[in-house]
LOFIMAR-547194 format. One record per residue (C-alpha): x negated, y negated, z; residue in one letter. Coordinates in nm, 4 decimals, always signed. Each point is the difference from the previous one (the first is absolute). Layout:
BEGIN
east->X north->Y up->Z rest->A
...
This chain:
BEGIN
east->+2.0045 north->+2.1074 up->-1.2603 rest->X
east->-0.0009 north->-0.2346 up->-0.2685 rest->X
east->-0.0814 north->-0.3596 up->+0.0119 rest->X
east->+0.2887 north->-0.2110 up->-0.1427 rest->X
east->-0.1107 north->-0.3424 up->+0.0635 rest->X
east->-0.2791 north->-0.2265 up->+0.0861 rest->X
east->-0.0209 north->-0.3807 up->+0.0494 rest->X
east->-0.1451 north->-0.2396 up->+0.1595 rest->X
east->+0.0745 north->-0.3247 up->+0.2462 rest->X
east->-0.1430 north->-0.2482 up->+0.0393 rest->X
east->+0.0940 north->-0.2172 up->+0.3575 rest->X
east->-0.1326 north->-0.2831 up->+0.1488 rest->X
east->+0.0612 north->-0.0201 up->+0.4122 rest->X
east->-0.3258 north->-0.2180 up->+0.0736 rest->X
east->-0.2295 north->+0.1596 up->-0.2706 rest->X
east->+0.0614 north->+0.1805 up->-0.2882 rest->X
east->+0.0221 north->+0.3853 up->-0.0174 rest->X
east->+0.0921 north->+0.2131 up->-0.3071 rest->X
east->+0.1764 north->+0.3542 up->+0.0933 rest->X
east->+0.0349 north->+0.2793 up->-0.2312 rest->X
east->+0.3178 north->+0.2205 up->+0.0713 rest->X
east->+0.0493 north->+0.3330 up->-0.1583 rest->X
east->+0.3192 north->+0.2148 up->+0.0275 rest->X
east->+0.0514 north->+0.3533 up->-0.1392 rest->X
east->+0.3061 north->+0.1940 up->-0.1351 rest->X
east->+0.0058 north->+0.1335 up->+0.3683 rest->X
east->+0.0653 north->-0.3426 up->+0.1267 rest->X
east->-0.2883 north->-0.0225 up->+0.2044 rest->X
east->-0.2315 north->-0.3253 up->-0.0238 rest->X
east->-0.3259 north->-0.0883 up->+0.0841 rest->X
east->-0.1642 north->-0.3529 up->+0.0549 rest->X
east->-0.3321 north->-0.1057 up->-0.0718 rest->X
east->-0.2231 north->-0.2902 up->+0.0111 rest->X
east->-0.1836 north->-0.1768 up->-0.3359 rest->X
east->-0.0524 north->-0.3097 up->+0.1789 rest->X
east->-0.3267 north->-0.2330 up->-0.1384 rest->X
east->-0.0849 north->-0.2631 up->+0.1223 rest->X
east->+0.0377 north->-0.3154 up->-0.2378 rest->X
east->+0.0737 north->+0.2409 up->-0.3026 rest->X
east->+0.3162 north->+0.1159 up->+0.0568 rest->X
east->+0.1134 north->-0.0671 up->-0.3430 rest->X
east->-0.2525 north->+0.2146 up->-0.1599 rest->X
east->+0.1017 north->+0.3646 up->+0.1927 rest->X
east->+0.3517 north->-0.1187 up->-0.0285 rest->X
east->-0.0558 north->+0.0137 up->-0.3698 rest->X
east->-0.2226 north->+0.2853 up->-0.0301 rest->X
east->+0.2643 north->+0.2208 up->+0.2177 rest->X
east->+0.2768 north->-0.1341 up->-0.1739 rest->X
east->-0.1293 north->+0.0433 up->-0.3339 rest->X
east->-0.2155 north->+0.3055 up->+0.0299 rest->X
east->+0.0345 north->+0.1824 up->+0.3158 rest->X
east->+0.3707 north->+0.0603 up->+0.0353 rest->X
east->+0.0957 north->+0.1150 up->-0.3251 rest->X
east->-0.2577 north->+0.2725 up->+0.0610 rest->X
east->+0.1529 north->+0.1255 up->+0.2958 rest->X
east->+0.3342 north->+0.0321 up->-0.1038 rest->X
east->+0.1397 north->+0.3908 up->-0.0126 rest->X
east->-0.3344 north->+0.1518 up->+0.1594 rest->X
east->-0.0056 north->+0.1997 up->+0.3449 rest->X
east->-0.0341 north->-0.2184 up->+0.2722 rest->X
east->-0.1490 north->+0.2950 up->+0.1958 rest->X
east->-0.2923 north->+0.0255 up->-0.2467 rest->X
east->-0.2059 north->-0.3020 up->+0.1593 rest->X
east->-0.3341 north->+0.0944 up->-0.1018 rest->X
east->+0.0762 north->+0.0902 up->-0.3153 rest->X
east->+0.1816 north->-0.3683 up->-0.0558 rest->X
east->-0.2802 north->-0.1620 up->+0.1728 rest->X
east->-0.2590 north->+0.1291 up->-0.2321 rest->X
east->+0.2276 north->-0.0823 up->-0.2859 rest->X
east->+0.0397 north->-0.3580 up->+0.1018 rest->X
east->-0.4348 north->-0.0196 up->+0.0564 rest->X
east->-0.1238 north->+0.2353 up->-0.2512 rest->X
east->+0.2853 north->-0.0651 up->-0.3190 rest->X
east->-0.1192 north->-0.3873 up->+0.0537 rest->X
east->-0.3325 north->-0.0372 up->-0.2450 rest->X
east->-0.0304 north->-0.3699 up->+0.1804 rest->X
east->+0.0292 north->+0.1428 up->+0.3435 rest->X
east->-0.1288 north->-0.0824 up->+0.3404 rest->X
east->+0.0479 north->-0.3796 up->+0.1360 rest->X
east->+0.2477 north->-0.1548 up->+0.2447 rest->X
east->+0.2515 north->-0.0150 up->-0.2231 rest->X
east->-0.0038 north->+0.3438 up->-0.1143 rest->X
east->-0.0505 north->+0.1780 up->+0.3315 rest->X
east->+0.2679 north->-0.2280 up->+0.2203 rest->X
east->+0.2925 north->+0.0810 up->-0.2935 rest->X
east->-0.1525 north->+0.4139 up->+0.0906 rest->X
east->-0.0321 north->-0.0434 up->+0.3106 rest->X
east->+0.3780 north->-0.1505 up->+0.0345 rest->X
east->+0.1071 north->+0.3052 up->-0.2063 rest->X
east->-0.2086 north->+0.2411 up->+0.2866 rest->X
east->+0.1017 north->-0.1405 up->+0.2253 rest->X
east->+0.3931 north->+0.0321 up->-0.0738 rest->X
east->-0.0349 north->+0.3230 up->-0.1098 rest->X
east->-0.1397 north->+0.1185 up->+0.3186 rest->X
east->+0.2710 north->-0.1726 up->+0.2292 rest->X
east->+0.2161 north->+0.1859 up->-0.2313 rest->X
east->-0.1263 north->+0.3581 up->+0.0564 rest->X
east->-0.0008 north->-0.0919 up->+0.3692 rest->X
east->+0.3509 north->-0.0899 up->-0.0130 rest->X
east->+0.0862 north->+0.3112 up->-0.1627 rest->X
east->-0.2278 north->+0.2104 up->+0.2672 rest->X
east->+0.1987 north->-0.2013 up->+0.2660 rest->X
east->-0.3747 north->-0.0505 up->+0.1603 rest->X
east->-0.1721 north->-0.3383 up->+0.0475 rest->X
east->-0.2718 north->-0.0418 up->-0.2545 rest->X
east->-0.2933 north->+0.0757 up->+0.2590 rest->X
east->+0.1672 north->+0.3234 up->+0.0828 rest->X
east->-0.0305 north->+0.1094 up->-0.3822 rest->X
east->-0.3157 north->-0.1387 up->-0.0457 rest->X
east->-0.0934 north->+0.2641 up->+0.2634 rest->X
east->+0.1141 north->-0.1427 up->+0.3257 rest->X
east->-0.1691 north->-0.2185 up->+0.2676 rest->X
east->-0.3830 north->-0.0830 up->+0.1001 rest->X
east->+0.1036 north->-0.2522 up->+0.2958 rest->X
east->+0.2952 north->-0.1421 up->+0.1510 rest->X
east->-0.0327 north->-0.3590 up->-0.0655 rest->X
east->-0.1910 north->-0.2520 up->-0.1977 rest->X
east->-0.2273 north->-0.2393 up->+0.0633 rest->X
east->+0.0328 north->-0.3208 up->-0.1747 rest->X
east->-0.1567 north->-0.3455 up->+0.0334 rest->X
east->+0.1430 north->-0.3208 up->-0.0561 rest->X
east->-0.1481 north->-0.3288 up->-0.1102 rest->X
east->-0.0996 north->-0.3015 up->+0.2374 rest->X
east->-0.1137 north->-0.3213 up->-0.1795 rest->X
east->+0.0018 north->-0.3194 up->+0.0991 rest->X
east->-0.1494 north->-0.3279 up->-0.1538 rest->X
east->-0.3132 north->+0.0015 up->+0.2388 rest->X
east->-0.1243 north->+0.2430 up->+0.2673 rest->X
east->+0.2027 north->-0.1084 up->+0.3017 rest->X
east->+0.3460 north->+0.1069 up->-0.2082 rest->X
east->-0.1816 north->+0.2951 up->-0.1148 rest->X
east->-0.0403 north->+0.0859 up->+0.3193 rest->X
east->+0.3393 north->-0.0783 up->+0.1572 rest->X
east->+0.1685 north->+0.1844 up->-0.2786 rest->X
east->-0.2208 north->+0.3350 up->+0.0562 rest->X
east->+0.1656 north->-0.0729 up->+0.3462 rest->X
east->+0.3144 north->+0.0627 up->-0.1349 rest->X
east->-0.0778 north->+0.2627 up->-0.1791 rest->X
east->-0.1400 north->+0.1799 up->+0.3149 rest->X
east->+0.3411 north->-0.1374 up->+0.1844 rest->X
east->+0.1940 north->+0.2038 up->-0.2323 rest->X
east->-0.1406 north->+0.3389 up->+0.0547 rest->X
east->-0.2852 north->-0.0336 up->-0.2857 rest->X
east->-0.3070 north->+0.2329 up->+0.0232 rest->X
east->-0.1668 north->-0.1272 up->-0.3437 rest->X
east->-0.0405 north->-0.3755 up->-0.1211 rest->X
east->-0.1243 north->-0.1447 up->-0.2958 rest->X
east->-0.1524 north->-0.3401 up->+0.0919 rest->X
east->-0.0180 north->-0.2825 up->-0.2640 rest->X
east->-0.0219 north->-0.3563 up->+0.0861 rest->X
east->-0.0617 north->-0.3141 up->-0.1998 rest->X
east->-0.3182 north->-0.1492 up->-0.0612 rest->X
east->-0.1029 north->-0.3959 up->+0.0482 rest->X
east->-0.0317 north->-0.1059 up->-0.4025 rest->X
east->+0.1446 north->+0.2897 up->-0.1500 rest->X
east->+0.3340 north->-0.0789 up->-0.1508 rest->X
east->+0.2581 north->+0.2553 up->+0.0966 rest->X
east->-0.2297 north->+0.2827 up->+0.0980 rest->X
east->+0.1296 north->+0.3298 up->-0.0989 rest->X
east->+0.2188 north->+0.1512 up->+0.2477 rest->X
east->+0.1070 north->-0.3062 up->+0.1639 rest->X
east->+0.4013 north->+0.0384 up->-0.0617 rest->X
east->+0.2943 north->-0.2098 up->+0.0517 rest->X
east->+0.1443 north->+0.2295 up->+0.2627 rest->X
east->-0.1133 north->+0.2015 up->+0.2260 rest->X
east->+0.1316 north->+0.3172 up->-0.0109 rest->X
east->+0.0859 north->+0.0156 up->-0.3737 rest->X
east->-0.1133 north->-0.2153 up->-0.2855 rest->X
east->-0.0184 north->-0.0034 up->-0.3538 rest->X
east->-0.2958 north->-0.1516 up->-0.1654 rest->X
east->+0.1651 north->-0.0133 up->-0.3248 rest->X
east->+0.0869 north->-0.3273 up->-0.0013 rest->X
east->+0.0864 north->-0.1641 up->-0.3118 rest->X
east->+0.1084 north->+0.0239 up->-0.3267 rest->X
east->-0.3351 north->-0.0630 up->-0.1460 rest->X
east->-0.2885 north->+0.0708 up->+0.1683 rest->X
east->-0.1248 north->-0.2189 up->+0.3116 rest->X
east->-0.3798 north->-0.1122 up->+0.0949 rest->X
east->-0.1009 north->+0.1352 up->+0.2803 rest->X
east->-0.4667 north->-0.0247 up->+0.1133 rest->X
east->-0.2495 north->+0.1899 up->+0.0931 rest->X
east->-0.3623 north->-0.1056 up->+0.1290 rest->X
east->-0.1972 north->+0.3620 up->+0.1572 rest->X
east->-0.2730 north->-0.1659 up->+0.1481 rest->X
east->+0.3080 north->-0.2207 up->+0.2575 rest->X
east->+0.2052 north->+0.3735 up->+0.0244 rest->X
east->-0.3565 north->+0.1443 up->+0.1215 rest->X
east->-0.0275 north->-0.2245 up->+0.2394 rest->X
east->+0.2933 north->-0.0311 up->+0.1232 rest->X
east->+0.1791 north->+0.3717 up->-0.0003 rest->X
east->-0.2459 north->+0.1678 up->+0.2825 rest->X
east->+0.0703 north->-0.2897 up->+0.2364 rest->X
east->+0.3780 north->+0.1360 up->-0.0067 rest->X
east->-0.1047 north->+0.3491 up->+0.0426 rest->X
east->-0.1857 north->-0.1323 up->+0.2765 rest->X
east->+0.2420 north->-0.1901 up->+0.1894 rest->X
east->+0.2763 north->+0.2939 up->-0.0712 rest->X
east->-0.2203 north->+0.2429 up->+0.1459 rest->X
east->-0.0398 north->-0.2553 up->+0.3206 rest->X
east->+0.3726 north->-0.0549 up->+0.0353 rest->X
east->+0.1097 north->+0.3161 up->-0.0523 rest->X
east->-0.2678 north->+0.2773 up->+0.0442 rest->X
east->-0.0580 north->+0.3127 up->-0.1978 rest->X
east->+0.2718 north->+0.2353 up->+0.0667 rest->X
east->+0.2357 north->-0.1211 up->-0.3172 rest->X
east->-0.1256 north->+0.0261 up->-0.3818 rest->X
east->-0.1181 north->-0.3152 up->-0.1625 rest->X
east->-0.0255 north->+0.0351 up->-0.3976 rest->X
east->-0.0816 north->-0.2723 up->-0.2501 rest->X
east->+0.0500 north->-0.0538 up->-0.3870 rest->X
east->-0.2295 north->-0.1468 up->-0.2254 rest->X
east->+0.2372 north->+0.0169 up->-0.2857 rest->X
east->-0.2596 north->+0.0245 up->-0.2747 rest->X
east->-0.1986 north->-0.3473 up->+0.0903 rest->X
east->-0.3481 north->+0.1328 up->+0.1011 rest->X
east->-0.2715 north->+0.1188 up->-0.2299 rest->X
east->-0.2188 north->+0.3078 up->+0.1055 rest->X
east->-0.2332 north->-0.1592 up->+0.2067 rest->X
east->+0.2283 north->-0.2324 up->+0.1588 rest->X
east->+0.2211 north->+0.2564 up->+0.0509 rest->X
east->-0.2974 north->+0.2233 up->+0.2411 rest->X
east->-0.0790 north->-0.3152 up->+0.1357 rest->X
east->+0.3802 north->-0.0545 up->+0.1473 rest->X
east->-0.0206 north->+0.4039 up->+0.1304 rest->X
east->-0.2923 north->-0.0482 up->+0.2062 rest->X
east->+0.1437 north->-0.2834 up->+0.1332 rest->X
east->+0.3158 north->+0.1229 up->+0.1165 rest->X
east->-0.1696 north->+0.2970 up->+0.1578 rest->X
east->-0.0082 north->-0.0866 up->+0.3198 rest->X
east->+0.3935 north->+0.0047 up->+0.0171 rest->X
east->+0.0968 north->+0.3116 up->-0.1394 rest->X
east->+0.1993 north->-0.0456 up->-0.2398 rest->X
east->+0.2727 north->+0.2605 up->-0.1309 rest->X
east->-0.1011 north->-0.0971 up->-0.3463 rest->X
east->-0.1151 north->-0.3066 up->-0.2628 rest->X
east->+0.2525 north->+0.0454 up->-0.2995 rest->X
east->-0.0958 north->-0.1012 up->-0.3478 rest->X
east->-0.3204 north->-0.1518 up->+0.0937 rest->X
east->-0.1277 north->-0.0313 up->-0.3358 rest->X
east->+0.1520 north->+0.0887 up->-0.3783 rest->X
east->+0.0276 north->+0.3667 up->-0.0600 rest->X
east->-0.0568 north->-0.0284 up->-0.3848 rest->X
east->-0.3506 north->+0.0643 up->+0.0789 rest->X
east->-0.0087 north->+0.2752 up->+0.2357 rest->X
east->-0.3628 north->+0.0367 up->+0.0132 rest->X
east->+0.0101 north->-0.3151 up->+0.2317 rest->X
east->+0.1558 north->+0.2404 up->+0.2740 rest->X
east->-0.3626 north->+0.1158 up->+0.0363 rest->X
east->-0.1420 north->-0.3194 up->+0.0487 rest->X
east->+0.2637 north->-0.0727 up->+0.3092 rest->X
east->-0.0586 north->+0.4010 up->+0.1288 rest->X
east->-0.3445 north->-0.0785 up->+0.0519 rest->X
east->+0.0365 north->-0.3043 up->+0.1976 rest->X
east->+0.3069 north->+0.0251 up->+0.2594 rest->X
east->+0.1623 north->+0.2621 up->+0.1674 rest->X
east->+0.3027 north->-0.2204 up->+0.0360 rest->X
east->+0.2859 north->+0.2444 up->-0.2036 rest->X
east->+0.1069 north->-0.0595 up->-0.3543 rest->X
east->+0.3349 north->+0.0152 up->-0.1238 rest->X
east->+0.1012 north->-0.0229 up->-0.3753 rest->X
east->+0.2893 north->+0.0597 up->-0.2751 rest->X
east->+0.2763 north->-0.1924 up->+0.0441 rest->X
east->-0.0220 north->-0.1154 up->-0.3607 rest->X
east->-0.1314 north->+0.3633 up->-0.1250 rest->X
east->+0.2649 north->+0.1711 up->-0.2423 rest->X
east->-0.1267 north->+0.4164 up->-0.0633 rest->X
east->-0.2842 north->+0.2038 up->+0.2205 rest->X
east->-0.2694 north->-0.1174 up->-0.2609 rest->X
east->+0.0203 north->-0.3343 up->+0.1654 rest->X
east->-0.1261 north->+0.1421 up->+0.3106 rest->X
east->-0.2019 north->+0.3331 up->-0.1134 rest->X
east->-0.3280 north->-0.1203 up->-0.0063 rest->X
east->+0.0490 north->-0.1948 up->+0.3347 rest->X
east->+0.1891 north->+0.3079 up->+0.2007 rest->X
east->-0.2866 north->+0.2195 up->-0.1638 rest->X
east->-0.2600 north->-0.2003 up->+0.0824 rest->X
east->+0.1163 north->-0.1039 up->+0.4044 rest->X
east->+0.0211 north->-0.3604 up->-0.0542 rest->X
east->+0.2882 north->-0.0629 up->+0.1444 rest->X
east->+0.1731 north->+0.1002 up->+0.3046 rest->X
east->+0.4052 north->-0.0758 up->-0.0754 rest->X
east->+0.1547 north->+0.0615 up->-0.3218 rest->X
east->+0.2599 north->-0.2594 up->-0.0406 rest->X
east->+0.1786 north->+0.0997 up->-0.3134 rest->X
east->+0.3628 north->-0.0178 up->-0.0216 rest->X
east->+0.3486 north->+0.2205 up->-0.1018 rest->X
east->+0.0928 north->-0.2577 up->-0.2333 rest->X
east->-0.3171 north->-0.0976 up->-0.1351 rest->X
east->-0.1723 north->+0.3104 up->-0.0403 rest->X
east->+0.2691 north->+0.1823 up->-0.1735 rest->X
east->+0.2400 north->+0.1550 up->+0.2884 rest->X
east->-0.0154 north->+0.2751 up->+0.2529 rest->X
east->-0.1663 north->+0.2533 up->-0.2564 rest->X
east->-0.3303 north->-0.2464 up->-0.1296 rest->X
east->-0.0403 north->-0.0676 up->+0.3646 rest->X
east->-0.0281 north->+0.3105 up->+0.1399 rest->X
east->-0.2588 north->+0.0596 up->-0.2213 rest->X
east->-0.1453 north->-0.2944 up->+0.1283 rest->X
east->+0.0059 north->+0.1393 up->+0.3518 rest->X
east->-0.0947 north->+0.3664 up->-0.0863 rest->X
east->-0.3573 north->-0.1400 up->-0.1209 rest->X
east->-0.0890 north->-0.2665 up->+0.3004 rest->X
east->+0.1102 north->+0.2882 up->+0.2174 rest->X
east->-0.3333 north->+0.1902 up->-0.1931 rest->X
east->-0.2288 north->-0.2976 up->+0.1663 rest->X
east->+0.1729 north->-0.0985 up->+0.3433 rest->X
east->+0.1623 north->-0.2987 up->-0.1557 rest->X
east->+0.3636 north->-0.0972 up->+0.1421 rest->X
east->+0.2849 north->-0.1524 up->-0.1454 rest->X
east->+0.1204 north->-0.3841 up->+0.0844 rest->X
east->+0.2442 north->-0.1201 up->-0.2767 rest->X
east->+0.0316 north->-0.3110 up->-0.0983 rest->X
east->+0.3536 north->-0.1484 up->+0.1457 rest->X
east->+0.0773 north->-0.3128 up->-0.0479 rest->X
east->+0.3212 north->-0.2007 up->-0.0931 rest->X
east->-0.0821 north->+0.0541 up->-0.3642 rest->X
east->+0.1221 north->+0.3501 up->+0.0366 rest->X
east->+0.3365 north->+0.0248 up->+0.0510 rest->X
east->+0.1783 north->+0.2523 up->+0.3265 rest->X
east->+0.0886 north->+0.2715 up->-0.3116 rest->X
east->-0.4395 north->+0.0426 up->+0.0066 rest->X
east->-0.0437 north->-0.0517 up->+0.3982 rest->X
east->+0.2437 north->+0.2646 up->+0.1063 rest->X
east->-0.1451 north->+0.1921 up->-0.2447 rest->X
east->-0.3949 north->-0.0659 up->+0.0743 rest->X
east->+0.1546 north->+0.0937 up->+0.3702 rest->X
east->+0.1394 north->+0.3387 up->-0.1102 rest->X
east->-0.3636 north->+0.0523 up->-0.1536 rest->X
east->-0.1969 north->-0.1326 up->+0.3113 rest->X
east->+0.1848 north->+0.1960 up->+0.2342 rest->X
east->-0.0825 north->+0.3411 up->-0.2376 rest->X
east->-0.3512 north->-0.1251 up->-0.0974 rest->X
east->-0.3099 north->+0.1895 up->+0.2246 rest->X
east->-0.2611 north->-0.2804 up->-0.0751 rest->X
east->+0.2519 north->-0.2989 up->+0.0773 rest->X
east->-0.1973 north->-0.2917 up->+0.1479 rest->X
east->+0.2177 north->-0.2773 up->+0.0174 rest->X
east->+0.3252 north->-0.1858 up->-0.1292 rest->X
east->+0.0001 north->-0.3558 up->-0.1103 rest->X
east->+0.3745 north->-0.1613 up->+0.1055 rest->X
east->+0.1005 north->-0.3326 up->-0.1003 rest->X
east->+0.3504 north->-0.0169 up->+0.1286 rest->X
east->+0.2768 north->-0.1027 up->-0.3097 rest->X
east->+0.2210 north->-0.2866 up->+0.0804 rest->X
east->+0.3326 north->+0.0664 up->+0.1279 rest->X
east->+0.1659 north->-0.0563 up->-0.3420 rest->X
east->-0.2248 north->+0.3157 up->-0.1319 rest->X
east->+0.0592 north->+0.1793 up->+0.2445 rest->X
east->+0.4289 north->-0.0383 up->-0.0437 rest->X
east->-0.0381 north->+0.0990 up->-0.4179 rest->X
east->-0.2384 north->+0.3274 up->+0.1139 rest->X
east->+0.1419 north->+0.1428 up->+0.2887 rest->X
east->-0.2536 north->+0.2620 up->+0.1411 rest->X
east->-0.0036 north->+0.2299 up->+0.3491 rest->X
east->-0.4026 north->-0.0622 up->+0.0474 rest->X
east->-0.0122 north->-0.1963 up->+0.3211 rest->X
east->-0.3374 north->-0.1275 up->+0.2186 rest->X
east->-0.0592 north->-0.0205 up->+0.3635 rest->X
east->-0.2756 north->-0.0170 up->+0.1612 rest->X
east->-0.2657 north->-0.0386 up->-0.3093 rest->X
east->+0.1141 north->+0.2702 up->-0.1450 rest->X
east->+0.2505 north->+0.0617 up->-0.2952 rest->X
east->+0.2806 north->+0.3037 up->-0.0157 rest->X
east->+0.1330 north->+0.1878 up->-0.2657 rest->X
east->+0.3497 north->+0.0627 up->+0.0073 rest->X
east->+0.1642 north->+0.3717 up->-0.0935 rest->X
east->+0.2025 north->-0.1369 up->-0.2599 rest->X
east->-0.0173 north->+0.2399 up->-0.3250 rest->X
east->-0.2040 north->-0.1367 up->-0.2406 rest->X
east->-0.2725 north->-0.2973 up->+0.0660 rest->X
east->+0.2999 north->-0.1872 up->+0.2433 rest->X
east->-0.0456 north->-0.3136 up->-0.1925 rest->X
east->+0.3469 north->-0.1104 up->-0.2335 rest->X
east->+0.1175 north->-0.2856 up->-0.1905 rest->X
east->+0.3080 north->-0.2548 up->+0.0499 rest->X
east->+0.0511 north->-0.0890 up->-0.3668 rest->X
east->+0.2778 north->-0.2553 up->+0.0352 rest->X
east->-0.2132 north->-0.1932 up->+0.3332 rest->X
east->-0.3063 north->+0.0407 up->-0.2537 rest->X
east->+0.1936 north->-0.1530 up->-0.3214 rest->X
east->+0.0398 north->-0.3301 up->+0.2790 rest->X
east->-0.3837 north->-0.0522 up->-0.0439 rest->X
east->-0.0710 north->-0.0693 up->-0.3896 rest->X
east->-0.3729 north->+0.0412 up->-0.1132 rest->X
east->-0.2064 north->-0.2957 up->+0.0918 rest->X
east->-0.2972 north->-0.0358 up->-0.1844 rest->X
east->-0.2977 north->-0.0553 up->+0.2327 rest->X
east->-0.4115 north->+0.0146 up->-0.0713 rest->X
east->-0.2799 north->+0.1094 up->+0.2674 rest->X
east->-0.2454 north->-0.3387 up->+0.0863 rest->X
east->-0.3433 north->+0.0371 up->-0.2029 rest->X
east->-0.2961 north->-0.1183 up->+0.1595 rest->X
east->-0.2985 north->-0.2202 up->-0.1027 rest->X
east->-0.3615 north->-0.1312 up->+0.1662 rest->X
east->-0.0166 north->-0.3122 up->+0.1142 rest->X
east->-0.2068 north->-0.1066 up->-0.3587 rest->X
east->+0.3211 north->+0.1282 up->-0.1722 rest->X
east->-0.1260 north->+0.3418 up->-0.0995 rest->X
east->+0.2650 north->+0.2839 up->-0.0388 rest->X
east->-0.0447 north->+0.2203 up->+0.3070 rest->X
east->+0.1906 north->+0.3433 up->+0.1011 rest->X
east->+0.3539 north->-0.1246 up->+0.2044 rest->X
């Protein structure tokens, strides 16, 4: 089974998502996602130019062997751009064998570890009363797991705060916006939402929280202890992850759990913290840690150390990578948790999928292949709109991590 074509489309139905289609001799076809964030150009181009013509006339079935062609024939590899164009390839390839096994992906990936899903959504609000009344909603709709962000009195559009409330896109311009950050008024002010969630609410639904890269070490352990007394799920992204010694640091201070790896791209992003147990959740994604194969791997080695699975999900990945990421949760053993941002209506018309949710919980269909497929002429109604994520800085005007 021969591939005969692959290209790519790019569609904009509320945010921008590029979608790699491959079809072979057979007439079979396979979608998968390349989608990044603000640089959609640049793995447009790099599939376009270098990925494609590679894949032309070689056996779709052989997906290993093209995966480690696409990592290990690139001398520049590794990166987001490199592993979202393989992990789009993967990722197509693999709804294509499953089409041709007339299976659902999870069944060939060895068959199911649950029955459903857990996900959690995202409550914000602009100051701790919304945050509160929108974790409402969240528990009104069936939600087990919440992410809690809220603003922050003299912070100027605190991370996480977003324009809607059950989607939204924080790319929001065509150059970048200015968004602040002061730690000392987010440590003082985060645990007293915690607080008053845990009052209103009680402790029988997960609470998580995401630092998004703004702490350092120490102010990172200082915000775990803190939020101790309220159990929560997890922090996310507490502090950078360049420097993965500072994992210690926070390890030997809170016993609050860790998540990481949203923005990791191969398993030596996360070796040394999986190895070490400095984390708890692996958050790495299908698309941006190279497709079903990469991540497996991913999963095989926390699985050594007790570490569990929670992949990133947000709107920057498009339905082609959540039904997909759903296909691998439900196979998964160490699966931990699903993050679900729901895609706007519009998204959800161009991708029509058979995952559904009830009752905090997500659903594979048994569709052949990942169950996720493209509308090409709904998608050519929504031309590429170029849009930047905010950057951050202190209040003294010093770049900070957005």
């Amino acid at each position: 089974m021969r591939i005969r074509d692959a290209r790519v489309i790019v569609t904009s139905p509320g945010r921008n998502f590029v979608t790699l289609k491959i079809v072979t001799d057979e007439g079979v076809y396979g979608i998968g996602d390349a989608t990044l964030n603000g640089r959609e150009k640049s793995v447009v181009a790099y599939l376009e130019d270098h990925v494609c013509p590679l894949l032309i006339g070689r056996d779709a079935r052989q997906i290993e062997d093209i995966w480690q062609l696409l990592y290990r024939g690139a001398y520049w590899r590794r990166g987001p751009v490199t592993m979202r164009a393989i992990a789009a390839v993967d990722v197509a390839l693999w709804d294509i064998k499953a089409k041709t096994a007339g299976m659902p992906l999870y069944q060939l990936l060895g068959g199911r570890s649950r029955d459903g899903i857990m996900v959690y959504g995202h409550a914000n609000g602009s100051d701790i009363e919304e945050t509160v009344d929108a974790v409402g909603q969240y528990i009104s709709l069936g939600y087990k797991a919440i992410r809690a962000q809220t603003g922050v009195p003299g912070i100027k559009d605190a991370y996480g705060v977003g324009r809607g409330k059950l989607f939204y896109e924080p790319a929001d311009a065509a150059l970048a916006s200015v968004t602040g950050w002061d730690t000392r008024k987010a440590l003082n002010y985060v645990p007293k939402m915690f607080e008053k969630l845990r009052a209103t609410y009680g402790f029988d639904h997960h609470l998580l929280h995401d630092g998004h890269h703004r702490y350092t070490p120490q102010e990172a352990a200082n915000l775990g202890k803190m939020l101790e007394p309220y159990q929560l799920f997890w922090l996310e992204d507490v502090t950078p992850a360049e420097n993965q010694e500072a994992f210690k640091l926070i390890r030997q201070h809170t016993v609050t759990p860790l998540a990481v790896g949203e923005i990791f791209n191969t398993i030596w992003d996360c070796k040394d913290l999986i190895q070490n147990q400095l984390v708890d959740y692996i958050r790495a994604t299908i698309v941006g840690a190279g497709g079903v194969t990469h991540l497996r791997r991913i999963a095989d080695l926390a699985a050594l150390y007790q570490i569990r699975t929670g992949c990133h999900g947000a709107t920057d990945l498009s339905p082609v990578t959540m039904g997909t990421a759903l296909h691998f949760d439900t196979w998964v053993p160490n699966f931990g948790i699903q993050e679900y941002m729901r895609h706007t209506p519009e998204t959800d018309e161009v991708f029509p999928h058979d995952y559904s949710f009830k009752d905090g919980f997500l659903y594979v269909g048994e569709t052949p292949g990942h169950g996720v497929d493209i509308d090409e002429a709904l998608a050519a109604k929504y031309p590429y709109d170029p849009r930047q994520l905010p950057i951050a800085r202190l209040p003294d005007g010093t770049m900070w991590n957005w």
